[in-house]
Every structure is written in structure tokens, then in C-alpha cells.
C-alpha positions in Angstrom: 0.0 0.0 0.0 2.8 2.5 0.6 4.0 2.1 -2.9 1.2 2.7 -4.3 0.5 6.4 -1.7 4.2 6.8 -2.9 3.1 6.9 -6.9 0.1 9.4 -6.7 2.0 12.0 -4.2 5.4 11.5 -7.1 2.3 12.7 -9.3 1.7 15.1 -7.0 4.9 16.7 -6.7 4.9 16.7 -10.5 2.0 18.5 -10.6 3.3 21.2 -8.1 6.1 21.8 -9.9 3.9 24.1 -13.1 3.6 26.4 -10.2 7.2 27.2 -9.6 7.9 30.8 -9.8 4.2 31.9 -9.8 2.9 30.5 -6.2 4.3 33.5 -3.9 3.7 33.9 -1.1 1.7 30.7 -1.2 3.7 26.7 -1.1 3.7 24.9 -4.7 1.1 21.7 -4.4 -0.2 19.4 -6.3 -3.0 16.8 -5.5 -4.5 13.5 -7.5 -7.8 12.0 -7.1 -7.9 8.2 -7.1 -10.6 5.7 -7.4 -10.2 1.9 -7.5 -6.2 2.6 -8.6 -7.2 4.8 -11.4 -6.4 8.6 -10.9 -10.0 10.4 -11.9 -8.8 14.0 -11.0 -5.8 16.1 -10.3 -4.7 19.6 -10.1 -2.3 21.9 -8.8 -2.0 25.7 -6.9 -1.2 28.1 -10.3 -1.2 31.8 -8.7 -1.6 33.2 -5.1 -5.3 34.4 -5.0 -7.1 31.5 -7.1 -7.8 28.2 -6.6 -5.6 25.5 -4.1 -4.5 22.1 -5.7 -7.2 20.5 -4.0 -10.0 23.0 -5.4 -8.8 22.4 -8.8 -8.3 18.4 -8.6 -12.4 18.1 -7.1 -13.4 20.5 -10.1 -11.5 18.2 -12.4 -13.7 14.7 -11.2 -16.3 14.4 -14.1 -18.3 12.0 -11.6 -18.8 13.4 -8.6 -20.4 10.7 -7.1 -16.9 8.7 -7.0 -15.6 11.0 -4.1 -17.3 9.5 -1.8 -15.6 6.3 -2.7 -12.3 7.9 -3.7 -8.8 8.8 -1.8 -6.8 12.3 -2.4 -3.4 12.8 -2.2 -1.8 16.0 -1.5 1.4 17.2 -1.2 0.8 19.5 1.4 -1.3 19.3 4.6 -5.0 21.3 3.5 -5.4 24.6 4.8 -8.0 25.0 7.3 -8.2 28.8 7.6 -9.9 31.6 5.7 -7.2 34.1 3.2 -7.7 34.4 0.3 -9.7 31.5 -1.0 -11.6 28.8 1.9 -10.3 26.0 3.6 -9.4 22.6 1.7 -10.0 20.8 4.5 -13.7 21.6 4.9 -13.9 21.3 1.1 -12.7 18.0 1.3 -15.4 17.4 4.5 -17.7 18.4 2.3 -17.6 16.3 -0.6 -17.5 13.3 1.9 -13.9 11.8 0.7 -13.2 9.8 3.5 -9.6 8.7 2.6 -6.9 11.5 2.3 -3.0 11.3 2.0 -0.7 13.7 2.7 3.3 14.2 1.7 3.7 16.7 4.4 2.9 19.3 7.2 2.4 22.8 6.6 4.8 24.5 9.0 3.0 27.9 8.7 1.7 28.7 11.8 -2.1 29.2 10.3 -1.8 25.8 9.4 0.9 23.6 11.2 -1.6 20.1 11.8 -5.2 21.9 11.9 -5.8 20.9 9.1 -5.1 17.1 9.3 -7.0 17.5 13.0 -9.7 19.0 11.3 -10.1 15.8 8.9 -9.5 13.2 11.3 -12.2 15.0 14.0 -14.6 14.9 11.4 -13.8 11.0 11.6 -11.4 10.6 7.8 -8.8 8.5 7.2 -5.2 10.6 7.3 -2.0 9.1 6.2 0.4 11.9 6.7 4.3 11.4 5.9 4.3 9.7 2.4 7.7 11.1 1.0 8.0 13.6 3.4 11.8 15.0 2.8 10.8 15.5 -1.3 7.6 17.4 -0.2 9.7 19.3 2.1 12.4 20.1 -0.5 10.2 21.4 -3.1 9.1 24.0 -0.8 11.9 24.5 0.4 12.2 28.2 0.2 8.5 28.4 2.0 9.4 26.1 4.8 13.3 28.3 5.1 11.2 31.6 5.6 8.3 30.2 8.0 10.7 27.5 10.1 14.0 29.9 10.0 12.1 33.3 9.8 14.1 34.3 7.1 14.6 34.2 2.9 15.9 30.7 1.5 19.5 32.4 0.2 21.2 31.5 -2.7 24.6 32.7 -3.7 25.8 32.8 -7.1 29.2 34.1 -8.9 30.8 33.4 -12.1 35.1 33.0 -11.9 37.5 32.4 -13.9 39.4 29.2 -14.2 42.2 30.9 -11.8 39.5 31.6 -9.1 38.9 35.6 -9.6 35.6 37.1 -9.7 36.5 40.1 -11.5 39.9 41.2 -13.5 42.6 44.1 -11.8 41.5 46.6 -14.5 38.2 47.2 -16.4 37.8 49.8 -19.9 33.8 50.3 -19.6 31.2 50.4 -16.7 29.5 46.8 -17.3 29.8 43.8 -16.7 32.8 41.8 -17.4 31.4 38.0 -18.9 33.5 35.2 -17.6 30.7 32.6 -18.2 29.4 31.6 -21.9 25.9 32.9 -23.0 24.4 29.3 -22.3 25.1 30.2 -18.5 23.6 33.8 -18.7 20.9 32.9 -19.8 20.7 30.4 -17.2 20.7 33.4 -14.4 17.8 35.1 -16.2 15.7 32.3 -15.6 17.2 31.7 -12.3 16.1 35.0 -11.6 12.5 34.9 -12.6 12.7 32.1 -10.1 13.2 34.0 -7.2 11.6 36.8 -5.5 14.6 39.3 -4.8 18.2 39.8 -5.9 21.0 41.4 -3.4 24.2 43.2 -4.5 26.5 45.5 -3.0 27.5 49.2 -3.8 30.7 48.0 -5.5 28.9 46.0 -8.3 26.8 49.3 -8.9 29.3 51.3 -9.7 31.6 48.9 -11.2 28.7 47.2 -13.8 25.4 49.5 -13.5 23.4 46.1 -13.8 19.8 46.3 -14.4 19.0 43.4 -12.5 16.2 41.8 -14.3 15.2 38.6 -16.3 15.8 40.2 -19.9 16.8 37.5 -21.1 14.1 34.8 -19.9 10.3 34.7 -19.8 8.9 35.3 -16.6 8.6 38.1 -13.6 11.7 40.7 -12.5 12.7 39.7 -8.9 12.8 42.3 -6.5 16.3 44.5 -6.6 17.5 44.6 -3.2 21.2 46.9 -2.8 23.5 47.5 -0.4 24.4 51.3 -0.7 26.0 52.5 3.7 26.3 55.8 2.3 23.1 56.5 0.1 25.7 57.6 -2.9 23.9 55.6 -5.4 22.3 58.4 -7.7 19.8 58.5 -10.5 22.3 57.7 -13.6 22.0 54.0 -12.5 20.0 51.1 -13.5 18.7 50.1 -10.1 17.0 53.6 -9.4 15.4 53.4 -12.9 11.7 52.7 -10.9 11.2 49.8 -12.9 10.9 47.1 -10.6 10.7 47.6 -6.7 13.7 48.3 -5.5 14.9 48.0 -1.8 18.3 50.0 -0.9 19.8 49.0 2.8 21.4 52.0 4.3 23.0 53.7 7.4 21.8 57.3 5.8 18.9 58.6 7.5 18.0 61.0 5.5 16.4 59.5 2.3 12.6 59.1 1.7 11.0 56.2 -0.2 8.9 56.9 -3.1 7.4 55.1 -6.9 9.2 51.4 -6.3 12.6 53.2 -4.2 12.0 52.1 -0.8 15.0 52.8 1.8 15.4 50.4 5.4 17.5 51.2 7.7 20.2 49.1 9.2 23.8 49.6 11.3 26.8 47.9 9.2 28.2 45.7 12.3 29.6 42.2 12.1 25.6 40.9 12.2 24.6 42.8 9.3 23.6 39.6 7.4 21.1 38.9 10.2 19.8 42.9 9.7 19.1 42.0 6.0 17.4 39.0 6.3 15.1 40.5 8.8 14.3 43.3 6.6 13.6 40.9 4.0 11.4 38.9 6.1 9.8 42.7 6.8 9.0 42.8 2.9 7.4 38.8 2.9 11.0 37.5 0.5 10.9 34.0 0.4 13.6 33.9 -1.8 17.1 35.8 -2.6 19.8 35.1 -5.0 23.0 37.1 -3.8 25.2 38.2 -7.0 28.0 39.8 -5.5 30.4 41.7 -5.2 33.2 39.7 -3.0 32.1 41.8 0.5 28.8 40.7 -0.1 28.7 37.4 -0.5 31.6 36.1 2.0 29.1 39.1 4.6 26.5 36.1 3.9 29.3 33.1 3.9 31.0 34.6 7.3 27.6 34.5 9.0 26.5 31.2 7.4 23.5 32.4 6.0 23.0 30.7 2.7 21.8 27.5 1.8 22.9 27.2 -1.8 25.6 28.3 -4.1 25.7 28.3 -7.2 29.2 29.2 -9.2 30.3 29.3 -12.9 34.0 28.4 -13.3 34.6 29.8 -17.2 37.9 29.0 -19.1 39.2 32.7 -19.2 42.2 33.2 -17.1 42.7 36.9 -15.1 46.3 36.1 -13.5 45.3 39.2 -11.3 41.8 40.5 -9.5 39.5 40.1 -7.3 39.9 36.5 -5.7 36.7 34.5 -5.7 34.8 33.8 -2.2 35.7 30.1 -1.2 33.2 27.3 0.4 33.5 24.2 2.0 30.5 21.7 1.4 28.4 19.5 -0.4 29.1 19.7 -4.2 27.7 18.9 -7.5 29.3 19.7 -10.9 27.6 19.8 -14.1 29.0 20.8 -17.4 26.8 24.2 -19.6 29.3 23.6 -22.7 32.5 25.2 -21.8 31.8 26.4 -18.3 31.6 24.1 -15.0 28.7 24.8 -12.7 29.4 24.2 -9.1 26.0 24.1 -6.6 27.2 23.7 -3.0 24.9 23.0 -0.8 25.2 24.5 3.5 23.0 21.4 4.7 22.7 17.9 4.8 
């Protein structure tokens, strides 16, 4: 029997997966119907604000006489509060399923076991725990921010094949490509991933980056930037309006307006710590840290981060900016001539 629970929440998790970068502030979940070992219904969550997997997998029954007779499997424990949409627990209570299955607990504290209480008081059959650890790493940017009270961080550099970030000299204000346009690309979409991006001042005045997913279909993160002084002006990308834009300062003296918003914060050895509650402030799930070098080893030397990800290209520098090094779990991959290291700051 657990083989078969194990099948339809793998289905599940497949299912959850479509909603990947469109969920916020919500979990990804996915949920199948089965009756008599033939899935009759499934759906998944697709946007904050509209229907939960288990909403859409009852609409999708043709016969709705069948739940009565029928299991579901969720990913996720069922809500069993009011936001934005009803509970899926009284939902489920309601069209009389009397067997349900669940990958995993909602940690969020409007949820955390209510929901599964809820079921089982109104006398249905709960399996809760069927692959618990891959329901728990899909979301695992939701669980990071409700369980650790801060975003899921991931850092990400490019270097060059002698370990620099960034060459002695420079001729223009941009940024200097050490990985192949395969990789780029690959940023843009990891961008649209997540909800915000961090940089320092350095990698504003040395690059002007804009930021954004130009190059991949989907949403701009937020831009979050490290600026002590407040001597970032109006001739650079990030104060372009474009996209909301958070700037972490010691300067008192500058007023948020149209998508500039300014927070406040004492540049001390637990600085990381200041950020990530800031960013908590603002509801981030999810940051990708860029750089500069200060930046990311602020993150490393705190050990806030739970991923890195690093492009090692095939130029050599002899001289620059020495990379940031980690000790950890690693995996390579090959993007044609570039390696792509992911380290990972957990078991």
C-alpha cells in the first residue's frame, strides 16, 4: 500500500512543480484523485489568490459521485483557515472523501496540523508522511522563511578558471562576462525564479546592472542593494523605478517613493542577520546574492546561505578580485565550456 501512496504524491509533486515561480507567497502543491487505482482528478495551486491544488483536482472529477468512494493525495497538509480563498479541508469534508493522504505538514503557523485535526475530527482516514523530505524540498524556500524566519539564500558568482571574480583593470562600466551565453541565460531564468536579488554598492558602480530577467520569460525579482552611504544616484539602472527596489542603508536622511524604498540598518559584524530581517519585513521568500566579493563572504561569514551556485569559465585573469571560497556538499555539471558548481550548506 505505501507504494502505491508513494506513486500518486510523485504525481503530485509533478503536478506542483507548473507552479514554480508563480505561487508566492503561497507553497507549490499538487494533489490527484484516485478511485479503485485509477487517478479520476488532479490539479495543482497556479497563482496566489485563485484556486488550491485540492480545489482544482475536485473540479476536475467528471463524476462526482466517485468522491465519496475515492482517496486524495496532497502534497501538502490542506489549509484549514480563511485568506484568500476557503479552507481545503472543509472542502474535502464536504464532498465526503473519507480517505486522504498527505506528503507533508504545513509549518505555517495558520496551518501547522489543523488541518489534518480537522479531517481526522470529522472522523477521515489521514496518512500523513508519504515522501515527506521531497515534499519538504520542493518547498523549500516556503518552509526556510516560516521554520527559519528568514529568505531561502542562494549565492551565485561566475570565476575564472584561476579563481577571480573580476579582472585588476576594467575599460567600460559593465559587466565583465566570464561565463558563456548558455550560463547567462541560465541566471535570467534563475532569476525569474526567485523573489529578490542582493548586491552590493561595488557591483553598482563597477557594472550598473539592471538586474532583471531580460533575457528569460517570466517576472523581475525584487532588486534589493546595499548602498552604507546613500551615494547611489539617478544615472544608475537600479534607481530606474522599474521594478521595486529595496536600498539597505546607514543614511537617514532619504525618503522612499514610486518602487525606491529605503530600510534602515547599522553595518556591524551581524549585518547579514539585519538584512534577512528586513527581507522577512518585505514577505521575500527567496534571494539570489550576486556579489560583489564583500557581499557574498558578509552572507558566507555568517553562514546564512543554503545554496551556491558558481560558474567556473575557461578565461584566465592572473590578477583580480579573488573569488569567495566554500566548504561543502558539491555537484558539478558541465553548460558547454563552463563548470557549474552548486554547493549545498545542509545535509
Amino acid at each position: 500500500m505505501v507504494n502505491s501512496h508513494e506513486k500518486y504524491i510523485k504525481r503530485c509533486l509533478e503536478l506542483a512543480k507548473n507552479g514554480f515561480g508563480t505561487t508566492y507567497p503561497n507553497p507549490m502543491v499538487g494533489s490527484v484523485i484516485v478511485y479503485e487505482n485509477k487517478i479520476i482528478g488532479e490539479g495543482w495551486h497556479k497563482k496566489s489568490g485563485e484556486a488550491h491544488a485540492e480545489v482544482n483536482a475536485i473540479n476536475s472529477v467528471k463524476d462526482k459521485s466517485l468522491l465519496s468512494k475515492s482517496t486524495i493525495y496532497v502534497s501538502l497538509e490542506p489549509c484549514s483557515h480563511f485568506g484568500k480563498t476557503p479552507p481545503c479541508s472543509d472542502l474535502i469534508i464536504e464532498k465526503q472523501i473519507p480517505n486522504i493522504v498527505i506528503g507533508t505538514i504545513d509549518s505555517n503557523e495558520k496551518v501547522s496540523g489543523k488541518g489534518i485535526q480537522k479531517l481526522r475530527d470529522a472522523g477521515r482516514n489521514v496518512v500523513v508522511g508519504v515522501l515527506d523530505k521531497e515534499c519538504q524540498e520542493l518547498n523549500k524556500r516556503f518552509f526556510t522563511y516560516h521554520n527559519k524566519k528568514r529568505p531561502y539564500i542562494i549565492l551565485k558568482w561566475a570565476e575564472s578558471g584561476d579563481g577571480f571574480i573580476a579582472p585588476e583593470k576594467k575599460e567600460e562600466q559593465k559587466p565583465f562576462w566570464i561565463s558563456n551565453e548558455f550560463s547567462r541565460q541560465l541566471v535570467h531564468k534563475w532569476r525569474s525564479e526567485e523573489q529578490a536579488i542582493l548586491v552590493g554598492t561595488n557591483t553598482i558602480f563597477e557594472d550598473n546592472p539592471e538586474l532583471t530577467s531580460r533575457d528569460w520569460k517570466g517576472k523581475n525579482p525584487v532588486r534589493v542593494v546595499i548602498d552604507r552611504l546613500g551615494k547611489i544616484n539617478e544615472n544608475y539602472f537600479v534607481k530606474d523605478k522599474s521594478v521595486k527596489t529595496i536600498f539597505i542603508t546607514e543614511s537617514e536622511n532619504l525618503s522612499s517613493h514610486e518602487n525606491i524604498i529605503y530600510e534602515n540598518a547599522i553595518f556591524d559584524i551581524r549585518l547579514a542577520e539585519k538584512i534577512c530581517s528586513i527581507l522577512q519585513k518585505h514577505s521575500i521568500q527567496s534571494i539570489i546574492i550576486e556579489g560583489g566579493k564583500k557581499t557574498l563572504d558578509t552572507f558566507i561569514d555568517a553562514g546564512l546561505w543554503d545554496e551556491a551556485r558558481v560558474f567556473k569559465g575557461t578565461t584566465i585573469f592572473s590578477n583580480g578580485t579573488k573569488a569567495p571560497r566554500l566548504n561543502g556538499k558539491c555537484v558539478e555539471k558541465k553548460i558547454k565550456n563552463d563548470q557549474l558548481l552548486t554547493y549545498y550548506n545542509h545535509d
